[in-house]
C-alpha positions, 0 to 999 in steps of 0.5 A: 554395556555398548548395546545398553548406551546405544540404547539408551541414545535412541531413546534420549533421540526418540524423546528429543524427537517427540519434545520437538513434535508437541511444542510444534503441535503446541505452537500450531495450535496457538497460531491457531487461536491467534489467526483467529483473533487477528481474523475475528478483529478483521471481520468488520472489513469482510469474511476470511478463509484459509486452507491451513496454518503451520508455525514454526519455533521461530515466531513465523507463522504461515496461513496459507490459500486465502481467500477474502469477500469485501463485505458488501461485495460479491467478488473475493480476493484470493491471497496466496500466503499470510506471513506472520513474524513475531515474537516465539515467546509470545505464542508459548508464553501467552495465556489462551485469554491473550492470544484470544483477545490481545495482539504481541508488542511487535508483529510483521504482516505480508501477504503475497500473491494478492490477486481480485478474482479473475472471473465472476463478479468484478464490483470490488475491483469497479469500487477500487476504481471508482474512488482512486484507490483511496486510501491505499493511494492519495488518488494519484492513480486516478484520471484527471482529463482522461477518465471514462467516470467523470474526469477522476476515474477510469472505467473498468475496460479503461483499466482493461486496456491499461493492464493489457488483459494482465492479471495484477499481483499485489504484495502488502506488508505491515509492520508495527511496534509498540514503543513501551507507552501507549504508541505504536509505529507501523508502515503499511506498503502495498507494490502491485508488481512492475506497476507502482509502490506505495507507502503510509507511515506513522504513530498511533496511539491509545485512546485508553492510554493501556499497554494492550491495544484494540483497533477501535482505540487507536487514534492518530494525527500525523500520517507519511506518504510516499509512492514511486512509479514502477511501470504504471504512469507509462500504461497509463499516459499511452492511454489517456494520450490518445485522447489527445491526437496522441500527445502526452504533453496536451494530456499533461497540461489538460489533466493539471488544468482539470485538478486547479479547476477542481480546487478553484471552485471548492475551495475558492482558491488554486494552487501556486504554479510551481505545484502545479508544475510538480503535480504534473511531473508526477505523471512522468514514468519513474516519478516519486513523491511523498506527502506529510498530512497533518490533521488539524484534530486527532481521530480515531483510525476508523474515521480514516477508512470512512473519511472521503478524500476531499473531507481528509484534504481539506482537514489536513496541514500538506507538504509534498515532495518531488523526487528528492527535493525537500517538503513544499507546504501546501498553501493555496493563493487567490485565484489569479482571475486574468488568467480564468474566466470566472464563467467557464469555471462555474460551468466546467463545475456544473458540467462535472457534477453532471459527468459524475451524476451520469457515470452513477447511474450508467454504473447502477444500470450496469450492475443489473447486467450479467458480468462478462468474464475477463480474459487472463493473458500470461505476458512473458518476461521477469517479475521483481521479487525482493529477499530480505538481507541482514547484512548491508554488505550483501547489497553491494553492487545489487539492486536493492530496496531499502526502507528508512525510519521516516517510511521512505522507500529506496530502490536503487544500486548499493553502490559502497557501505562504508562505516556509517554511510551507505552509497546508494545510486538511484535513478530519476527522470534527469538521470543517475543520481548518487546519495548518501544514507546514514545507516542508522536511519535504515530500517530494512534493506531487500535485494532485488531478484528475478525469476 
């Protein structure tokens, strides 16, 4: 009887074991379809490929060795690892039609390990240069007074000389939400690891008004913008001082100067002094600020990634922010013409029209020489990571990352969690500073570890 139950129990073992082993295989195999999904509607941006892809029964799906080619570029970026959170329930309940076609109501994307490929061709990373980052960042990466490419951007041995020979590493995550009509939330953060953050909030919508959403339908009106300085703004102003017998203050004013002349001759008016002042504080290491934009219209999200900057700028109702100070609109006055010389204006105009149409053709005229290899320094020292922790009591006394509804990024100390506030210490250009959090405001909370 004992040998019959014993029996009998490795069976029922060997049963669970190959149950557990079809589901993951079931499970893998759909991931598969999805990856594929997400990889065809993608394909506009450029050519995907990957070494493998593993689920588990927890709604994570890994896709791992990535590379991407930019279409219209030659060199690649290599990716170490896709993590896809969603709903189990959608990769063993969704017909082969909707995993094929459709994408699940909530899903988190982070890729890790993100790098430009070091060696070869490098005109993605001269493009990424040359247009200020946009529209990962609002341009506040670029130049003003100090770029090689015209005033606005660097030239690639300038970023050369910024990173020291470092190879930069990037982290994304996107996030999205259906909210049961015909919206979706999401925030789209991008860190370039102990350099800067940044991040875009916002609503989207259908433009079908149906529950199942295709990229080419979205629109959008509103977008939220907010970026803190982790290491770059010191790079850079070491940098762009030595264009001015090393002094950083005569950078500072220079590169303000340079960004009211700009809006004076296109718009006919400048910018009040207290954001101009703000304007230069950004440039200060450890800076925060964010951003509303307000578009005067709705549009589709592909007219985003196409729009140019000053075209977005321009149709937008701004208001900004330092640090933790409240909005500012952004409202242009009359130019004040006794502190300008109306004819230094139109020539500083025309003088970087020309600096721009110069940087053009020594660009193109590059292109055709054969591409020098980069040289890959490994700098000692820690890098940040961040684990994401459930409980906010976890964070007490530890650097943490904590997120808001409104996409805001926090980093600072949890110095208490009491009911339904949180203590957070942070610190600013002035100082340490102490706020307070409502806990249902915070989205996600990530303490800071090393390695």
């Amino acid at each position: 009887m004992l040998t019959t139950l014993k029996k009998i129990f490795a069976g029922l073992i060997v049963l669970a074991v190959v149950v557990f082993a079809l589901s993951l295989w079931q499970s893998n195999k759909r991931a598969s379809i999805l990856v594929d999904n997400l990889a065809e509607t993608a394909s506009a941006a450029g050519q995907w490929d990957w070494s493998s892809i593993s689920s588990d029964t927890e709604g994570t799906v890994h896709i791992r060795d990535v590379s991407f080619q930019p279409a219209g570029f030659r060199q690649r970026v290599e990716i170490d690892d896709i993590t896809l959170s969603l709903d189990p329930l959608f990769l063993f309940k969704a017909s082969l039609d909707e995993l094929r076609h459709y994408l699940p109501r909530h899903m988190n994307i982070k890729l890790e390990g993100v790098r430009l490929q070091p060696h070869g061709p490098q005109d993605f990373q001269q493009a990424l240069i040359e247009r200020g980052y946009w529209p990962a960042v609002v341009g506040y990466l670029g130049a003003p007074g100090c770029g090689d490419n015209a005033p606005w951007a660097f030239s690639l041995s300038q970023w050369q000389a910024i990173m020291q020979g470092e190879p930069v590493t990037y982290n994304l995550n996107f996030f999205y939400e259906h909210n049961g009509d015909d919206s979706i939330d999401f925030q789209a953060d991008t860190e370039a690891e102990n350099l800067w953050m940044s991040s875009w909030s916002g609503q989207m919508k259908s433009a079908v008004g149906r529950n199942e959403f295709s990229f080419e339908d979205f629109l959008l009106k509103d977008l939220f913008y907010y970026h803190q300085d982790n290491g770059f703004n010191e790079r850079r102003n070491q940098l762009c001082a030595q264009r001015y017998q090393g002094s950083f203050g005569a950078y500072r004013k220079n590169s303000a100067q340079i960004v009211q002349n700009l809006i004076r001759t296109l718009a006919g008016k400048e910018l009040p002094d207290k954001l101009l002042n703000w304007y230069q504080r950004t440039l200060l290491p450890k800076a925060e600020f964010f951003a509303e934009f307000h578009l005067g219209k709705t549009i589709y999200l592909d007219e985003l990634f196409s729009m140019p900057q000053n075209v977005f700028l321009a149709q937008s109702d701004i208001a900004v922010g330092l640090g933790e100070s409240d909005p500012e609109p952004v409202h242009l006055q009359p130019i004040s013409y006794d502190k300008v010389d109306a004819d230094v204006l139109v020539q500083a105009y025309r003088e970087d029209v020309l600096r721009q149409k110069q940087a053009r053709q020594q660009h193109a005229s590059k292109a055709k020489d054969k591409h020098r290899l980069t040289v890959k320094k490994v700098i000692g020292g820690t890098v940040a990571r961040y684990r994401r922790v459930d409980d906010l009591t976890e964070a007490v006394g530890r650097k943490a990352r904590l997120r808001t509804r409104k996409g805001r990024v926090i980093n600072g100390v949890v110095r208490q969690v009491t009911g339904d506030t949180v203590i957070v210490e942070v610190h600013y250009v002035t100082g340490m500073a102490e706020f307070n959090l409502a806990r249902r405001d915070i989205t996600s909370v990530e303490v800071l570890i090393a390695r």
